[in-house]
C-alpha positions as CSV (number, residue, x, y, z in Angstrom):
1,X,0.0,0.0,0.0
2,X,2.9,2.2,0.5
3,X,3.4,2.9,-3.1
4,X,-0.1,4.0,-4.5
5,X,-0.5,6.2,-0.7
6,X,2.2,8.6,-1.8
7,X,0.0,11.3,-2.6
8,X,-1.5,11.0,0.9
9,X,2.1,11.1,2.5
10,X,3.0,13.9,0.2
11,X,0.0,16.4,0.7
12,X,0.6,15.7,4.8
13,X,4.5,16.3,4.4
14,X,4.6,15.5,8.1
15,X,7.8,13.6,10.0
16,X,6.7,13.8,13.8
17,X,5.0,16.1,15.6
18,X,1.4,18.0,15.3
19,X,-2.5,17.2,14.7
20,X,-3.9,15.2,12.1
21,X,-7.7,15.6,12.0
22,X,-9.4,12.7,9.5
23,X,-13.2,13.9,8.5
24,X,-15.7,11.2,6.8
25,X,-19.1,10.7,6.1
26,X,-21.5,8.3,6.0
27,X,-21.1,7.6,2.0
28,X,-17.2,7.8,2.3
29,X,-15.9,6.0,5.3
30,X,-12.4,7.3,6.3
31,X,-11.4,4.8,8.2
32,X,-8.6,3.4,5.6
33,X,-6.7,6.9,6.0
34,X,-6.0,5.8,9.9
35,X,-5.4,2.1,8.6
36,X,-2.8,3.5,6.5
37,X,-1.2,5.7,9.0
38,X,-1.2,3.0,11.3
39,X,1.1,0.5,8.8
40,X,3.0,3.5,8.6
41,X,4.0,4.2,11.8
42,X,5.3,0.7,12.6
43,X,6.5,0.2,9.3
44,X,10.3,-0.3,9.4
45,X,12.6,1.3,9.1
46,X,10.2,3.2,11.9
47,X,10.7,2.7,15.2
48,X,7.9,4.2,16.3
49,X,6.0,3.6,19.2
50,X,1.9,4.3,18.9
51,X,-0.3,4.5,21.8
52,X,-3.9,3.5,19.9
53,X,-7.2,4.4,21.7
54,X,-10.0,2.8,20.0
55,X,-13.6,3.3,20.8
56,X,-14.8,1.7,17.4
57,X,-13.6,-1.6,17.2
58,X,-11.6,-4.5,19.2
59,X,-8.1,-5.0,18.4
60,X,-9.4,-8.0,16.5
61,X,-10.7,-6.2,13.7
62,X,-7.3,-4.2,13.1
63,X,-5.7,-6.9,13.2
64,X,-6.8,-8.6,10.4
65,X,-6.8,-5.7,8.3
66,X,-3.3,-4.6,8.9
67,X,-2.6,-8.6,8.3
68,X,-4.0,-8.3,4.8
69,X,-1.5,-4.7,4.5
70,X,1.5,-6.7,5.7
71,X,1.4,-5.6,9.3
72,X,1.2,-7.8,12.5
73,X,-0.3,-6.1,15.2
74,X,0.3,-8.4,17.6
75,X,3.8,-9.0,17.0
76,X,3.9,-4.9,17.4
77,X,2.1,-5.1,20.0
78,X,4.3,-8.0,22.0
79,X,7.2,-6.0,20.8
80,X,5.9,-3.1,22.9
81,X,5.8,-1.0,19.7
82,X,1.9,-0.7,20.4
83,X,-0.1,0.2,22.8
84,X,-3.5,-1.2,22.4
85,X,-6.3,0.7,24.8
86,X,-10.0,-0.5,24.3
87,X,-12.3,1.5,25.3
88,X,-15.7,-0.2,23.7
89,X,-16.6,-0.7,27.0
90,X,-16.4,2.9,28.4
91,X,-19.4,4.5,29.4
92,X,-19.3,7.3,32.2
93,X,-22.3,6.8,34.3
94,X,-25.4,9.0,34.4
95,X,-26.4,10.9,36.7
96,X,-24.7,13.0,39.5
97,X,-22.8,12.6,36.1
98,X,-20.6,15.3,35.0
99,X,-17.7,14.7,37.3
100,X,-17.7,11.4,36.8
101,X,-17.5,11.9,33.2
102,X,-14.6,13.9,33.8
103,X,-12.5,11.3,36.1
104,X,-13.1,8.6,33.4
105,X,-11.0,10.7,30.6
106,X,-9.0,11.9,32.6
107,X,-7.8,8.6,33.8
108,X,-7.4,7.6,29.9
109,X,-5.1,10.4,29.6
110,X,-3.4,9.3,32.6
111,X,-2.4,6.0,31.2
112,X,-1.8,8.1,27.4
113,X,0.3,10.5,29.1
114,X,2.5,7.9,31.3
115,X,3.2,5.8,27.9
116,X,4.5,9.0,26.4
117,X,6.5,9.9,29.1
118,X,8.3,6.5,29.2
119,X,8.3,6.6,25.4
120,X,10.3,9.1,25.6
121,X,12.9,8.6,27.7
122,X,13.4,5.1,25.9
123,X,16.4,5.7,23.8
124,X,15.4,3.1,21.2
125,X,12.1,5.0,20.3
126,X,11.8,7.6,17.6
127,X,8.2,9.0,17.2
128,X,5.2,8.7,19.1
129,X,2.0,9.0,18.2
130,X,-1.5,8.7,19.4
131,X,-4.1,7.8,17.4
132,X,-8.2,8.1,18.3
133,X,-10.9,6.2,16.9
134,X,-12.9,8.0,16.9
135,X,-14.0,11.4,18.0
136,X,-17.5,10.8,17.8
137,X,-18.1,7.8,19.9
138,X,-16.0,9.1,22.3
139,X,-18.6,12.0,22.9
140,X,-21.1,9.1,23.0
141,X,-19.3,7.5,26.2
142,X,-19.3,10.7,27.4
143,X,-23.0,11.3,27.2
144,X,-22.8,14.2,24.7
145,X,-20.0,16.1,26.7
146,X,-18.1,17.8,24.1
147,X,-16.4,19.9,26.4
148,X,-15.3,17.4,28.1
149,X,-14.3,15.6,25.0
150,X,-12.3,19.0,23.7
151,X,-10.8,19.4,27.2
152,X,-9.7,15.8,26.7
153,X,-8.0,16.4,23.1
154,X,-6.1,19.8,24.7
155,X,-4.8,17.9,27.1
156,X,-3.5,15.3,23.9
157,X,-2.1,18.4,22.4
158,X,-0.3,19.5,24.8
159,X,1.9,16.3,24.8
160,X,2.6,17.3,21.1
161,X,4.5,20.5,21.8
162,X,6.0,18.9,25.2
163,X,7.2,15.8,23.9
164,X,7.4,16.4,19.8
165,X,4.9,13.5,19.3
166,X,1.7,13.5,16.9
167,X,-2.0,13.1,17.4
168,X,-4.4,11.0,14.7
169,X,-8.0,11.1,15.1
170,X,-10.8,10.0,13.1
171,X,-14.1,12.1,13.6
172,X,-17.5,12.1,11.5
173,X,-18.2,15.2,10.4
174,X,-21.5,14.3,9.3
175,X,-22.5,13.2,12.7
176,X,-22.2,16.8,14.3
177,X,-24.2,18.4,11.3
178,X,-26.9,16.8,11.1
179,X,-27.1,18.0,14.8
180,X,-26.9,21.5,14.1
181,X,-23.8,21.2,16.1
182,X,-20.8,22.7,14.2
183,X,-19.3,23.9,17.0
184,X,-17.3,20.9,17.7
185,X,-15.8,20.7,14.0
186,X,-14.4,24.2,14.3
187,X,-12.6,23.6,17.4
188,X,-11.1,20.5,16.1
189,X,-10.2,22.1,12.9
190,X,-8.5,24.7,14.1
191,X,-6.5,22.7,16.4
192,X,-5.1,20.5,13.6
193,X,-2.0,20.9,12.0
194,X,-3.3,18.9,8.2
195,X,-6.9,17.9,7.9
196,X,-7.8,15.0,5.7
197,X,-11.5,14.9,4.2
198,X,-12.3,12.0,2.8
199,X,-16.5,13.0,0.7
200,X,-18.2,11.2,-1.9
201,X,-17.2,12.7,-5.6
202,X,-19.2,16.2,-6.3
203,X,-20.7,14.5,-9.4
204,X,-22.0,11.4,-8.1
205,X,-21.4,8.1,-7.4
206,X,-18.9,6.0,-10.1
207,X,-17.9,2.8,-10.7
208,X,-14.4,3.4,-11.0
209,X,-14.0,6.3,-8.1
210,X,-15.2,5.9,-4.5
211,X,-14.6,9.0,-3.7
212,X,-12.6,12.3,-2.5
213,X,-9.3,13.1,-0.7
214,X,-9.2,16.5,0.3
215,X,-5.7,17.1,2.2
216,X,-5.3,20.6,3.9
217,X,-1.5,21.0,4.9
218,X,-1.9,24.2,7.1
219,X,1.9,24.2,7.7
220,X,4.3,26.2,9.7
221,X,4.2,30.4,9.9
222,X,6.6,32.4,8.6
223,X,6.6,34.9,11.3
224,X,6.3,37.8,8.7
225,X,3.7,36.2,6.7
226,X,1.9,35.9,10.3
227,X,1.9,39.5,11.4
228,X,0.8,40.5,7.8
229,X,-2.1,37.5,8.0
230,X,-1.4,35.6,5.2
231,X,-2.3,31.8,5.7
232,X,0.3,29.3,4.5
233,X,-2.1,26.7,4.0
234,X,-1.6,23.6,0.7
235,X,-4.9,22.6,-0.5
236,X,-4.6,19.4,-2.6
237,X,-7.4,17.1,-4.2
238,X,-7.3,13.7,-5.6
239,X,-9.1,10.6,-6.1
240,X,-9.2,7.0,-5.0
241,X,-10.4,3.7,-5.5
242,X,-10.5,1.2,-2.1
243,X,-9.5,-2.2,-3.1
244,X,-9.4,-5.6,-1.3
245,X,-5.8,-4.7,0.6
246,X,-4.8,-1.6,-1.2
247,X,-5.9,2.0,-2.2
248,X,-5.5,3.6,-5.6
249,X,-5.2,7.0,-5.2
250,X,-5.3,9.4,-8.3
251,X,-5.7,12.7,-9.3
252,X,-9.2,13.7,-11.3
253,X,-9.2,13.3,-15.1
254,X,-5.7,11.0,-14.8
255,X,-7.5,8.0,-15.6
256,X,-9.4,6.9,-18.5
């Protein structure tokens, strides 16, 4: 998969550190962005270490998708390369609720934050990165708290600029609109360093295309071109095609 994701790695033009924000929908899931990410991370020559909080799905089911990419998880995993936390079955109680809602995710960050920490003093690591899947469902084991949920993904981000690691998380957008709820999206946006939106195609469904990549690389500031106001954000577009273990990605009218 390496090969056909290089216009994915090349619009993010990332080595370590910063946000990465992945936006789907209901017609286009996202969800093979993070897969790819993930294969990339503990790919060699990497010798990355990723701390993986999944609220979607056991580590079953990555499993035998990375398998089918060429990655063993669980070899990663018993090579302490991975950090695997599942929380499917995290749910902070009702009721005299709030607090408790707070105390759960806090404790998650706990056990997030301690990895880091001994990530980084481990002379044989080189990056770190957390990964989230996903945003959503994490508001939904937090009853709807999306403060607590953005208070949560601050405290993530600050471990980016203390430590020089990155932050992955899958959110759907789609989820939040059809809330009237946009509020969330903004926040999360802003915070990123690249977003990645993965939409169905403007014309309509095709055979050939699944879809729309939509990589915005806001980059670093040039103090000058900060004080003057000019954004130094790369907007790039393309195509793909999800296949049984690979993607094809492409950009529009390349292929006949």
């Amino acid at each position: 998969m390496d090969r056909t994701s290089n216009l994915v790695d090349e619009a993010m033009a990332m080595e370590s550190g910063g946000v990465v924000l992945i936006e789907d929908c209901v017609e286009t899931n996202g969800a093979f962005i993070l897969h790819h990410l993930i294969k990339r991370h503990l790919s060699p020559p990497q010798s990355s270490l990723l701390i993986f909080v999944a609220f979607a799905q056991p580590f079953s089911h990555y499993d035998r998708i990375l398998r089918k990419m060429g990655c063993n998880l669980v070899v990663q995993r018993d090579n302490k390369r991975l950090l695997f936390l599942d929380m499917l079955m995290l749910e902070c109680p009702d009721g005299d609720g709030s607090k408790t809602c707070e105390v759960g995710l806090r404790a998650l960050f706990g056990k997030i934050q301690k990895a880091v920490e001994v990530g980084a003093l481990a002379e044989s690591k080189g990056n770190i990165t957390i990964m989230i899947d996903d945003i959503s469902l994490m508001e939904v084991a937090a009853h709807g708290s999306s403060n607590h949920v953005l208070d949560f993904l601050q405290y993530c981000h600050t471990l980016t600029t203390q430590f020089g690691c990155s932050l992955v998380a899958l959110n759907h957008k789609d989820v939040y609109l059809s809330r009237n709820e946009a509020t969330l999206i903004l926040q999360l946006e802003h915070l990123a360093d690249v977003v990645i939106k993965v939409e169905p195609l403007a014309t309509g469904l095709a055979t050939d295309v699944h879809g729309q990549v939509t990589v915005i690389n806001k980059g670093r500031r040039i103090e000058d071109d900060e004080r003057f106001g000019r954004s130094m954000n790369k907007l790039k577009n393309f195509h793909f095609r999800v296949k049984d273990n690979i993607v094809d990605y492409f950009y529009p009218g390349s292929r006949t």
